[in-house]
N, C-alpha and C positions, 0 to 999 in steps of 0.2 A: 604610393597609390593606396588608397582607401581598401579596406577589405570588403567583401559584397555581403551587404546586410544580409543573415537566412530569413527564407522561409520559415513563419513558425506559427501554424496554423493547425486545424486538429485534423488529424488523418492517417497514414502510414507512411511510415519513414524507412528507407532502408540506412543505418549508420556501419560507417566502416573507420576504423583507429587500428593505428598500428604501433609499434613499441620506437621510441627514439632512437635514431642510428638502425632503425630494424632492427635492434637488438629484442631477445626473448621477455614475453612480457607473462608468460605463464612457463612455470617453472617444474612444477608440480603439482599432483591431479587438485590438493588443498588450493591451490591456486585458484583450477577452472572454476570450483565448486564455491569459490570464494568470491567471485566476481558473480556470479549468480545470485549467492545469498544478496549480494548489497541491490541490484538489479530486482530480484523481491521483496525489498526492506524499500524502496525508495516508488516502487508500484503502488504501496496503501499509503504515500505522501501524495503522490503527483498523476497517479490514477491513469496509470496506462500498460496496455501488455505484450510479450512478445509472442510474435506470432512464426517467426524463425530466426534462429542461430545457428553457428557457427565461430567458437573461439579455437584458433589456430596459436601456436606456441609466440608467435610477434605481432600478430593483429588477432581482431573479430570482424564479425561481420552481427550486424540485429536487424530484423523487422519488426520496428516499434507503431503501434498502433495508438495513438494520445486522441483523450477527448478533451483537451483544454489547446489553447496556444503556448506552449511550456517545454518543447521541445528541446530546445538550449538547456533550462534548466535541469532537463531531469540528466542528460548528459553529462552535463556541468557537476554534476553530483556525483555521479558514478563512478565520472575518471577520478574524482578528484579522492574520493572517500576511500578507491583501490590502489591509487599511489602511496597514498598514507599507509595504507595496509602495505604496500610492494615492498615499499622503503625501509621499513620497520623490521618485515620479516628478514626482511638480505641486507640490512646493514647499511642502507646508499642513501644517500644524498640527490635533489636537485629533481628536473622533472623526467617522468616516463615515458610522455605521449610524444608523437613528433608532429607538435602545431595540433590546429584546430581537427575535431572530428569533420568526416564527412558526412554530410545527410543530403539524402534525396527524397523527394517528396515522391510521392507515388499517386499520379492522380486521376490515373485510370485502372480502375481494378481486374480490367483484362490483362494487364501487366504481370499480377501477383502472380501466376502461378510459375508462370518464367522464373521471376525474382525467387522464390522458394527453391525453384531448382536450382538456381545457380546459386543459393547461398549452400546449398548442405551440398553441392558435388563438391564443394572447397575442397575436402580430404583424397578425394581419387582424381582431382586434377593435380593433389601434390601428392599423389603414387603413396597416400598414410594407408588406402581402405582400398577395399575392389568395389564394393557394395553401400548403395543408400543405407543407413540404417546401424555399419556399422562402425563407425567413430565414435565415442562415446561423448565427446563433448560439442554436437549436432544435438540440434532438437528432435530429428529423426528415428535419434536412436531412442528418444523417449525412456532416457536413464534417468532423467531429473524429471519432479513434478512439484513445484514450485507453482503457485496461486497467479505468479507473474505468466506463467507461460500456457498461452492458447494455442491446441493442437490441431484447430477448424480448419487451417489452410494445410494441414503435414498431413491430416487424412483424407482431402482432398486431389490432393496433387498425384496426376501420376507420374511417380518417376522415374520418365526413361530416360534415353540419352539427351545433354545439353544441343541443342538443336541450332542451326543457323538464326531461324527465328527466334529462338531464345534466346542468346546474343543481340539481336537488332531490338529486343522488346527493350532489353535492360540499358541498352544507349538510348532508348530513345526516353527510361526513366530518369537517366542521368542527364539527360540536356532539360528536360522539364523544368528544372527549379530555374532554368533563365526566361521562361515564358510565364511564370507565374506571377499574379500579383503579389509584390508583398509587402503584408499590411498586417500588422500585430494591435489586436484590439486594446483599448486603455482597461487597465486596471481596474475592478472596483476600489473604492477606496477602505481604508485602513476601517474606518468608521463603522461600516455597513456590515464589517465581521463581529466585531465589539458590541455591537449594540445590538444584533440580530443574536446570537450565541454567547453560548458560557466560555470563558476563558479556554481550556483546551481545547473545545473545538471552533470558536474561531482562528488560535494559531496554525491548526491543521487546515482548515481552508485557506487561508493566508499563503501558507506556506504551496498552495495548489494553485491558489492564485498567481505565482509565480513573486512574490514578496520574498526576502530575502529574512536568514532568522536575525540578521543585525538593524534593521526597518521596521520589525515588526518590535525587537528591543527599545528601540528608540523610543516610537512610538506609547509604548508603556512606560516607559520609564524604568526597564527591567535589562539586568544584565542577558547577552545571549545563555550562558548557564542556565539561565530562570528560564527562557524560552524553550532550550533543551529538554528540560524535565518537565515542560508542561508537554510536550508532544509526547514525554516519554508515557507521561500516565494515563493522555487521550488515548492512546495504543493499548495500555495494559487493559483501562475498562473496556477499549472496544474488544479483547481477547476474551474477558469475562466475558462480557455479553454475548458472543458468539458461542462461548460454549453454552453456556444455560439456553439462547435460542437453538442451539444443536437440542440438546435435551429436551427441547419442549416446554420450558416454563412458561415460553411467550404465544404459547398453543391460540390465542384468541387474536391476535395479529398477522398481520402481514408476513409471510416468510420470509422476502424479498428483504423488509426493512432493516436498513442500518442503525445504527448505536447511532452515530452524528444524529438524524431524525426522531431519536424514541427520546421519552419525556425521562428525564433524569428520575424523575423520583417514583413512577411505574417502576422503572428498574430496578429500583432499591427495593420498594416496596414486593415485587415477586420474589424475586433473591431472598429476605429476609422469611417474607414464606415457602417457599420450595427448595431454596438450595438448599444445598448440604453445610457442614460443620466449616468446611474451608474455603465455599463460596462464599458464607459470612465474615470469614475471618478477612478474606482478601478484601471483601466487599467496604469493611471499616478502614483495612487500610487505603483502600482508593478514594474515598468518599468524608472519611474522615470518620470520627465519633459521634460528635455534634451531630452534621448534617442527618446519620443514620439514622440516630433519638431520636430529629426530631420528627422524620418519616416514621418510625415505629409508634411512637406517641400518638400520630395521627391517624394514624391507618390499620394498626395491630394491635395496641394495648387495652384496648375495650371488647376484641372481637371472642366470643367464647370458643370459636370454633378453634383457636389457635393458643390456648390454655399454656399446653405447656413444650411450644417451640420461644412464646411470648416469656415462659418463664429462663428457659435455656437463654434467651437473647436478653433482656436484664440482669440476670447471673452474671453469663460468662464473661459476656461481649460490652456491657455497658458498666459494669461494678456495679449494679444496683442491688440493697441488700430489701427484698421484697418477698412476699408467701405467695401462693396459688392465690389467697382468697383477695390478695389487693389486685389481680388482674380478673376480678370475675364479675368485670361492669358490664353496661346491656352491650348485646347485637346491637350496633348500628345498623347494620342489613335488616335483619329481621321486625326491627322497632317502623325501619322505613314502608318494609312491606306490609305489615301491619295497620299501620297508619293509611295505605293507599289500600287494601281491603277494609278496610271500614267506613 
């Protein structure tokens, strides 16, 4: 018999997995705290959050919240990248999960608050806790604070006792996914990332797009290795850039705006005037040498105002053997304002 195609649509999902043979699939607190970290490592690929948990020593339980159709995938990812981990750390062979996750779509949001209480009483229906709040590896207990995890619906809720109606809400989220349409939309194609974006951040759309990193190898003509370390450095500049936007160098923009949307070489060009010594330094190695030049060239090496950051960064950073007085060409700014007051 056929298995029944999921639901995979954008919305909130309740996922439950549990360990093969029921056997323990969390072994030690490095464990809980490790299946977290991947679940936050795989939220700035696939762009979605939790809004409650619950890992128990042979299952979990998650309410994942997705804004794409990619629900599989981001699953897909998680178990597969903590078996790796499971197997590695204890010595074992073969698989850890028993069969496919389960997921329910949740598609009336008068549901969630039921769902939030029945995922965090897990620990005092199995006699661990007396009290919401205090299991440590519940979102309740608000021990972790992970970028993945939204606490909107755990300071909402209140938590008393699981309730008959709270029982009949959560059946009635679990028969849901058989009345649902399901329709998973096509793909943009490969093309539309490549030619709209720079190399690392179309892999990281791609990769959101629900594209596999061996398809999008293909497609290039590039080992998955190559693919790997192009995402790895999309991440590293978008870390940069988050810090320098924390600090305010991008003070005239949007606060909101993400690295994927800001112009590559505004970037460089702030950085190169306001970072510090090891925002540049990093900045050459993300960016490279060249490309940094040839932003600095364009945008800093004539400007007076920037004397001698412009002399620091030919120095140190480019090898150029130059004096103060070869970077002391006109204001462009000033030449410009000039010319329109007159």
């Amino acid at each position: 018999m056929a298995r029944k195609r999921r639901v995979n649509i954008p919305g909130f999902y309740h996922i439950i997995n549990r360990g093969v043979e029921k056997r323990d699939i969390f072994l030690e607190k490095e464990d809980f705290e490790k299946f977290l970290e991947i679940c936050d490592e795989y939220s700035k690929i696939f762009n979605f959050n939790i809004y409650s948990f619950c890992l128990m020593k042979n299952h979990y339980h998650l309410l994942i919240k997705t804004t794409d159709n990619n629900i599989s995938q981001i699953m897909k990812h998680i178990n597969m990248k903590y078996t790796v981990y499971f197997n590695k750390k204890y010595n074992r062979v073969g698989p850890l999960w028993q069969g496919r996750f389960k997921s329910f779509y949740v598609a009336d949001g008068n549901y969630l608050n039921s769902l939030v209480k029945y995922i965090e009483f897990n620990p005092i229906k199995a006699n661990i806790t007396q009290n919401i709040g205090e299991y440590p590896f519940a979102m309740s207990s608000k021990k972790y604070l992970f970028s993945v995890l939204n606490f909107e619906l755990i300071e909402k809720t209140g938590f008393k006792d699981l309730t008959a109606e709270d029982i009949l809400n959560i059946e009635k989220i679990k028969k849901n996914e058989i009345r649902e349409i399901i329709k998973e939309e096509n793909k943009r194609d490969l093309n539309y990332f490549f030619d709209n974006f720079n190399k690392e951040t179309a892999v990281v759309k791609a990769l959101k797009e629900g594209y596999k990193q061996s398809e999008i190898a293909e497609f290039l003509n590039l080992s998955v290795v190559s693919i790997s370390k192009l995402k790895k450095i999309f991440f590293e500049k978008e870390r940069l850039f988050e810090k320098l936007k924390k600090e305010g160098l991008f003070w005239s923009y949007d606060k909101q705006i993400k690295y994927e949307n800001f112009s590559e070489s505004v970037f460089i060009e702030h950085a190169l005037k306001y970072g510090d010594f090891d925002d540049i330094k990093k900045l050459i190695q993300l960016f490279g040498k060249r490309k940094v030049k040839k932003i600095w060239e364009s945008t800093m090496k004539n400007d007076t105002r920037f004397i001698k950051i412009n002399l620091l960064i030919a120095r140190v950073f480019l090898g150029l053997k130059i004096e103060s007085k070869d970077l002391k060409g006109k204001n462009e700014r000033f030449e410009k304002l000039r010319f329109f007051a007159s």
